[in-house]
C-alpha positions, -999 to 999 in steps of 0.1 A, spaced: -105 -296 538 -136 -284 520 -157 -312 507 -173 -293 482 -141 -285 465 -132 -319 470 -162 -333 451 -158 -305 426 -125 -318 416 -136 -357 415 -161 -351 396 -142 -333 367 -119 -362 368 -148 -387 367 -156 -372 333 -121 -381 315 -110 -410 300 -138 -430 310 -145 -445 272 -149 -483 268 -124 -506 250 -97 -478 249 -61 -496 267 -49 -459 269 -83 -444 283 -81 -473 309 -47 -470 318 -50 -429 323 -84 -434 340 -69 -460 362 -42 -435 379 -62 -406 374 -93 -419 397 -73 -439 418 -81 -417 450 -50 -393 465 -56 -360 484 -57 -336 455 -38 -316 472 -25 -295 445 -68 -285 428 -79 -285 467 -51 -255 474 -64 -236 438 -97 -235 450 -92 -231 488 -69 -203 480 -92 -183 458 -119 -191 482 -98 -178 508 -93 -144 492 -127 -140 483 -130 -154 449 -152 -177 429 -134 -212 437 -145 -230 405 -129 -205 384 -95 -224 396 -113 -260 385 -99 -263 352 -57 -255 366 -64 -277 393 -72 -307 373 -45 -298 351 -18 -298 382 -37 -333 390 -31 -347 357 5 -342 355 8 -349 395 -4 -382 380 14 -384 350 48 -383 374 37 -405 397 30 -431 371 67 -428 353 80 -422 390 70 -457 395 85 -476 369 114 -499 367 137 -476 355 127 -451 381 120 -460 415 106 -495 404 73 -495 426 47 -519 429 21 -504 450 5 -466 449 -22 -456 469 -28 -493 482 -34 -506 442 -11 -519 420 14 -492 401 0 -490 363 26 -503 348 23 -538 370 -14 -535 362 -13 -529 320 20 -529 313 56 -509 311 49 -494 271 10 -487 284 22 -468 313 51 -448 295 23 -436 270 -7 -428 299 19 -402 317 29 -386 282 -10 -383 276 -18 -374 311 11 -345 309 1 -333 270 -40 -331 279 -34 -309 308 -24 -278 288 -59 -285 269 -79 -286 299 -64 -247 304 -67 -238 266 -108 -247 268 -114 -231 300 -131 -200 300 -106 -170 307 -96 -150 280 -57 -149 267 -47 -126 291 -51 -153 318 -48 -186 297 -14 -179 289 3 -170 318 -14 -199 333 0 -221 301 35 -202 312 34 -209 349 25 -245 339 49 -252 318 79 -241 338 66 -255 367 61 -292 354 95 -287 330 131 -289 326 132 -256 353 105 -276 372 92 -307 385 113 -334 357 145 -313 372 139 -319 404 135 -359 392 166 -356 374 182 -340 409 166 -366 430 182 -396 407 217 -380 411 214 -378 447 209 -416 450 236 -430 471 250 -401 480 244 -382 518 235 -345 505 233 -317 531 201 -300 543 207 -274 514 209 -297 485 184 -321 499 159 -286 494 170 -279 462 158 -314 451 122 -311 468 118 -277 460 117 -287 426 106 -324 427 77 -315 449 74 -282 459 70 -267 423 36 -280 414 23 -271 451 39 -234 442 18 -231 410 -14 -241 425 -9 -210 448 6 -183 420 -21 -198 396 -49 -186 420 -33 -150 419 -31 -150 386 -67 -159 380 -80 -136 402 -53 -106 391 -39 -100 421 -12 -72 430 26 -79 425 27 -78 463 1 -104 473 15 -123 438 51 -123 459 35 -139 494 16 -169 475 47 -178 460 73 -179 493 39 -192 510 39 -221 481 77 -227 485 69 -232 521 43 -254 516 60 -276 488 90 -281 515 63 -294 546 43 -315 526 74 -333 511 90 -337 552 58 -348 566 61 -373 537 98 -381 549 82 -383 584 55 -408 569 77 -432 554 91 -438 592 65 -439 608 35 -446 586 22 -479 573 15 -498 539 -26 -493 547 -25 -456 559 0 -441 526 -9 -473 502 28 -483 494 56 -496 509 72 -478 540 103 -468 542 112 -473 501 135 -442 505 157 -461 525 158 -493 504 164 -471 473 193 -450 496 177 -418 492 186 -390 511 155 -379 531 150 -349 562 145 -381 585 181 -392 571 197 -360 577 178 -347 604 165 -375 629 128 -377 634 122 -348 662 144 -323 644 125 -328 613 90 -321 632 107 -295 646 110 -278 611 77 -289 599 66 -264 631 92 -242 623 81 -235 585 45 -236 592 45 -208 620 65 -189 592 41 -196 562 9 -189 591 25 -152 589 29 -151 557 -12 -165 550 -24 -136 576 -4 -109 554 -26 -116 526 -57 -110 548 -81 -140 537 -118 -133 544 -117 -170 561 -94 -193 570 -98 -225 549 -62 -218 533 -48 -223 571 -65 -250 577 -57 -267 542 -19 -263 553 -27 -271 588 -38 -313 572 -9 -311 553 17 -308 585 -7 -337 604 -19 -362 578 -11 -392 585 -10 -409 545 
């Protein structure tokens, strides 16, 4: 993981919502800077980076995947959702302001992020396909579908086939955009646009069965919230469905595919392997 990048990314983020005496600024701010890996900005910039681009130029999408990351964590958490307490070791916002609070910081969270895109500085041709790619990704054909699939699967024992449809939507569609968006910003061929998507789908799916893999074996101090709360809410999970070696074994499985896949687009260095790489052996 690069630091830089990292530091890049917090301190755009430091910059929002920090006003005084502002109950939605706080409650936004609080989620917002509340730590996580960033995954979704780190693999904008470390993909550009990787093909020989200018890595800030993907700041401005990152932080907007981070914002609505965020934003569905926080209505994720709520009572009528998967009724959390804890998320990255603090209390959930809506325990710490309050359900109506919380409702109104994700719909802010998810509404901003399309502005952080319309005042970056790429001309239309780029702004709105990123706006497009966005939208769809965080949508009804997107990430809320994927929650709407992952509620309907509750108490149910879906197959390995179904149990990917969900993630690849729930999960694996922001990760996907933060790979497409970098080709996009750095006009990319159709062919190279075609690997970072299968390479995002790949990546969307191993970071969401290491997670399955965490929430076994993991604890309440290394991934900040309770373990195994996919098994007290009777959600399907790889683990589930798999066992615990067979679902390593496809972690290895999709990673040497998506390794071919990286070295296809030729990278001048080999940060993008080695962002994917943390993702298959973090251990929160």
């Amino acid at each position: 993981m690069n630091k830089q990048f990292l530091q890049n990314i917090e301190d755009v983020i430091a910059g929002l919502y920090n006003s005084k005496d502002n109950r939605l600024f706080d409650s936004m701010h609080y989620s917002l800077s509340a730590g996580g890996k960033r995954i979704r900005p780190l693999f904008v910039l470390t993909t550009i980076d990787s093909l020989g681009g200018n890595a800030v130029d993907g700041l401005s999408f990152g932080v907007a995947l981070e914002m609505i990351h965020t934003y569905s964590l926080i209505h994720d958490d709520l009572p009528a959702m998967d009724n959390d307490d804890y998320r990255r070791g603090k209390l959930t916002n809506h325990k710490h302001f309050d359900e109506a609070t919380a409702i109104l910081a994700g719909d802010a969270l998810l509404t901003d992020s399309f502005r952080m895109i319309t005042e970056s500085k790429f001309d239309a041709d780029i702004k709105l396909p990123l706006i497009s790619l966005l939208s769809e990704a965080a949508g009804s054909k997107g990430m809320v579908y994927g929650q709407m699939l992952d509620m309907e699967g509750e108490h149910q024992a879906l197959g390995l086939n179904q149990l990917e449809r969900v993630h690849s939507y729930k999960t694996g569609e922001l990760i996907r955009a933060a790979f497409v968006a970098a080709g996009i910003i750095m006009k990319l061929s159709d062919e190279k646009m075609q690997l970072l998507d299968q390479i995002g789908r790949n990546v969307g799916l191993m970071f969401q069965i290491q997670d399955d893999i965490l929430d076994v074996e993991g604890s309440f101090e290394e991934i900040g919230k309770p373990v195994g709360s996919d098994v007290e809410n009777d959600k399907s999970t790889y683990v589930s469905l798999l066992g615990l070696e067979q679902s390593k074994a496809l972690l290895k499985e999709k990673f040497e595919h998506t390794e071919k896949l990286v070295q296809a687009l030729r990278p001048v260095n080999d940060g993008l392997l080695q962002l994917i790489r943390f993702i298959i052996e973090r251990n929160k």
